[in-house]
C-alpha positions in Angstrom: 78.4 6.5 35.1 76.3 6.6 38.5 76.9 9.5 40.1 76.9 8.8 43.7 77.3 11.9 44.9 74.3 13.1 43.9 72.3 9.8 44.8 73.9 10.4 48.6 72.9 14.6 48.5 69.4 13.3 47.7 68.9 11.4 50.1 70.6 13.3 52.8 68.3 16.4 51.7 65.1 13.8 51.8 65.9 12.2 55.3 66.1 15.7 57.0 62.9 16.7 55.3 60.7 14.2 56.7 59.5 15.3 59.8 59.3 11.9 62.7 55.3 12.7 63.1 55.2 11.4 59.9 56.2 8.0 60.3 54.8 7.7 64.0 58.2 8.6 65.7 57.8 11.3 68.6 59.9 14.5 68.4 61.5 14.2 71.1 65.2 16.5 71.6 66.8 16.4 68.7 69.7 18.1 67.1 69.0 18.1 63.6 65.7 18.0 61.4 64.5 15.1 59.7 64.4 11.7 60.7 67.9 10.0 61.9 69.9 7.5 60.2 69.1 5.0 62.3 64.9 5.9 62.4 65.1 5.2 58.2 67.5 2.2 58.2 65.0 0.7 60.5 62.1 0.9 58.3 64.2 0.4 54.8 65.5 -3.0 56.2 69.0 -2.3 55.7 72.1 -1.9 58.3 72.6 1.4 59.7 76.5 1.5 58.1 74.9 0.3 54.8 73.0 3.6 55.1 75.4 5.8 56.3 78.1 4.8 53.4 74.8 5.7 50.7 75.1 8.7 52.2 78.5 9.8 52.2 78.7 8.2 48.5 81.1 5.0 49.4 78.7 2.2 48.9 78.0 0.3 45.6 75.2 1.1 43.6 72.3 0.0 45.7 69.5 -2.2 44.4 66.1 -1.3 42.8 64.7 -3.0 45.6 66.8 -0.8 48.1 66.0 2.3 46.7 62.2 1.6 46.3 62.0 0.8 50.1 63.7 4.3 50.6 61.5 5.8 48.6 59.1 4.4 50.2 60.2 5.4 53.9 60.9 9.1 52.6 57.9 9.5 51.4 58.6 10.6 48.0 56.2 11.7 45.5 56.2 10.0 42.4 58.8 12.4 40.6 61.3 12.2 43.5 60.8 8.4 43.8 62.0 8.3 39.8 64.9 10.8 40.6 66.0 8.6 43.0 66.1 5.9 40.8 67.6 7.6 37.9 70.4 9.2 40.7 71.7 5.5 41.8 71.7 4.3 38.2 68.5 2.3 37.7 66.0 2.9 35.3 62.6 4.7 37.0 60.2 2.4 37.8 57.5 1.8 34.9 53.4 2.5 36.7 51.2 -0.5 36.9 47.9 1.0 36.0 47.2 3.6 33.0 46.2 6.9 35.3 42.2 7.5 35.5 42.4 10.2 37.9 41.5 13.6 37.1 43.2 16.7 38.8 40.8 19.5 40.2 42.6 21.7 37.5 40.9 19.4 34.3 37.7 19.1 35.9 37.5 23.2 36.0 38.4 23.3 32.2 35.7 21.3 31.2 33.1 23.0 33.6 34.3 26.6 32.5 34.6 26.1 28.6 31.1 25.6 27.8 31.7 26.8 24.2 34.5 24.0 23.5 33.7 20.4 23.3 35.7 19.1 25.7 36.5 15.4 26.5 38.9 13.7 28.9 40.7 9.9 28.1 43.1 7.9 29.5 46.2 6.9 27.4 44.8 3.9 25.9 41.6 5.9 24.3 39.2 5.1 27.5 36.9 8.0 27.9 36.7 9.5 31.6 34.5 11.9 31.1 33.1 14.8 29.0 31.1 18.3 29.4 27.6 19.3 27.8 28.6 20.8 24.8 30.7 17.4 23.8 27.9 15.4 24.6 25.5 17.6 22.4 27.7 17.0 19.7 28.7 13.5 20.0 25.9 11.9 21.8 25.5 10.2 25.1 29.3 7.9 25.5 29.3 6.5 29.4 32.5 6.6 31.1 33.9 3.3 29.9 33.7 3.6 25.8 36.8 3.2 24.5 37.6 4.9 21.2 40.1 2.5 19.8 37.6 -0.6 20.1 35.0 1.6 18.5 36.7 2.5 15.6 37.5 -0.8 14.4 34.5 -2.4 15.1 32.6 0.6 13.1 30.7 2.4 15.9 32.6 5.4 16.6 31.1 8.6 16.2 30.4 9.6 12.1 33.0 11.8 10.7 33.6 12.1 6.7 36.9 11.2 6.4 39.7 11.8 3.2 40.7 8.1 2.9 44.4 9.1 3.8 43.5 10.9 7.3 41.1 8.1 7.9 44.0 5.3 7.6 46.3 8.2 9.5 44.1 8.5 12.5 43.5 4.6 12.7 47.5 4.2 12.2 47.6 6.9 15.0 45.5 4.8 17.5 47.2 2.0 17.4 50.9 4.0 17.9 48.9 5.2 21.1 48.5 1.7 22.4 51.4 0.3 21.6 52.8 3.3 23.3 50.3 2.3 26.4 51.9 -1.0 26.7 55.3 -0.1 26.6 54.3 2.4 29.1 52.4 0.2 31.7 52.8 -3.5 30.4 50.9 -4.7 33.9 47.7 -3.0 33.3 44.7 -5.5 33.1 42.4 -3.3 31.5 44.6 -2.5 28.5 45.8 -6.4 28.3 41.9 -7.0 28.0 41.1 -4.2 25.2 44.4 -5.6 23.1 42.8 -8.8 23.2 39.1 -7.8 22.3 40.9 -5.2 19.3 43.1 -8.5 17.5 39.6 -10.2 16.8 39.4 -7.6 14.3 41.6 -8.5 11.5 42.2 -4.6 10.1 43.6 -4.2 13.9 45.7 -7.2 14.0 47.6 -5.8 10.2 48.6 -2.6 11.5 49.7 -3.3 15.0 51.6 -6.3 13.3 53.3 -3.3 11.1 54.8 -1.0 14.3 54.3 1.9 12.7 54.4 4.7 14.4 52.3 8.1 13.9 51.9 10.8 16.0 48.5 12.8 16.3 48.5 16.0 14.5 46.3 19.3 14.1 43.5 18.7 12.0 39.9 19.5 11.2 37.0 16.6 11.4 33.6 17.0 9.8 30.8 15.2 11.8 27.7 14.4 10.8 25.0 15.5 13.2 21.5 14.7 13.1 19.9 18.4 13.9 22.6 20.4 11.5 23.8 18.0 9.3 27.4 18.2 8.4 29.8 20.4 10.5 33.2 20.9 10.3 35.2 21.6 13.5 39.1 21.7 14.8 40.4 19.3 16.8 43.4 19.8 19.3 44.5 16.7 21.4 46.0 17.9 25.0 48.0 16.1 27.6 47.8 17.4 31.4 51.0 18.0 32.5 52.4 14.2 34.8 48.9 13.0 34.3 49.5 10.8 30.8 45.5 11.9 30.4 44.3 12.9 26.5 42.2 16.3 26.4 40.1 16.3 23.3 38.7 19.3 22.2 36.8 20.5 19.3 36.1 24.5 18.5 34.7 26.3 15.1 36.0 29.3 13.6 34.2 32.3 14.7 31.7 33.7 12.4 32.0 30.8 10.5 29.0 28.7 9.4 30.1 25.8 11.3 29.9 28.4 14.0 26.6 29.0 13.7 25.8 25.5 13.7 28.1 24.2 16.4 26.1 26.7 18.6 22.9 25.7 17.6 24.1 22.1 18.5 25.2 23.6 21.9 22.0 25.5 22.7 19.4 22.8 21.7 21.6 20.2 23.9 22.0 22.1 27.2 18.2 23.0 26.8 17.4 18.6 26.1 19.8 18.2 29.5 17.7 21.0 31.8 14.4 19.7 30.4 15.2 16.6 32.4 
């Protein structure tokens, strides 16, 4: 059941929030905070009434297209836009595009964890970027490589896999996709990389399958070419209302695998000052 109450306390609370500078409205004298009835029915598109029975809570449930213009004139953030949504009985509106950006607050994890090998990638396994220490470990990968189309075509990076972890993390891959679509079916990008990933026939069985598997803790052993084999844990992150993946691979202290991760570290920041 809608309720409408809380749908018309919303956006009572979110009119009188928004201050007329805002939308280009002078201040003028006015009684109350906020933006007036009349100021927001103006730039929604609806009837004045129309908005002032939302409000008070007598008015049918209002259209998606209704409330997204509201949302719109109130200037809601994302979150608030959903709430909305959710408030007058509708279903939150899905995001076009997978989210590239990265917040300030990632950008300063990567810079400021030199001994973790840190990368950043979108929901649909498109690296964003990466700090020194996973680049000395992995190898150059430009913003753009996409971890999904790598695996099954055979170029991602070396790891010796136990057969049943191997078909795991390709099972888990393809969940992530699938998950992708659901998630932001208009995306071009992703619509491009599903098409490029059936041409390979392994692809093509398991996303035909809908299985789904979730990530889990594990440990991968990579084959490097100044160490040799190292064995390192891997933690997969998400940032908090970003949908972004934070990979990041650390050794056990006073391991050998330590030892060797940090001569991996040390030789690779001293290749990228050399140049």
């Amino acid at each position: 059941m809608v309720d409408r109450g809380d749908f018309a306390a919303l956006l009572r609370a979110w009119r009188e929030r928004l201050q007329p500078a805002a939308v280009g409205f002078p201040a003028g004298n006015r009684r109350t905070s906020g933006l007036r009835r009349e100021e927001v029915a103006l730039l929604a598109g609806v009837s004045v009434d129309y908005l002032v029975r939302l409000e008070q809570g007598r008015a049918e449930r209002p259209s998606a297209q209704v409330v997204a213009s509201l949302a719109r004139v109130l200037q809601l953030s994302d979150l608030e836009r959903d709430q909305l949504h959710l408030a007058a009985g509708l279903p939150a509106p899905l995001p076009s595009a997978v989210p590239t950006h990265i917040p300030a607050s990632v950008q300063r994890l990567l810079a400021r964890l030199p001994d973790v090998a840190v990368g950043v990638w979108t929901a649909h396994w498109t690296l964003l970027t990466a700090n020194a220490a996973w680049v000395a470990l992995l190898g150059p990968m430009r913003p753009g490589f996409n971890l999904v189309l790598a695996q099954f075509a055979g170029t991602a990076p070396q790891v010796v896999w136990d057969p049943d972890e191997h078909e795991r993390h390709e099972r888990a891959l393809v969940s992530d996709l699938r998950t992708a679509l659901i998630r932001y079916p208009d995306d071009p990008s992703l619509r491009t990389l599903l098409a490029e990933l059936r041409a390979s026939d392994r692809f093509a069985q398991l996303w035909a399958e809908g299985t789904v598997v979730e990530h889990r803790f594990q440990s991968k052993t990579f084959v490097h070419p100044l160490v040799g084999e190292v064995t390192l844990d891997c933690d997969v992150l998400t940032a908090i209302g970003t949908d972004l993946r934070i990979v990041a691979y650390t050794a056990e202290p006073g391991t050998e695998d330590a030892s060797r991760f940090d001569l991996i570290r040390t030789v690779g920041l001293a290749e990228v000052t050399s140049t």
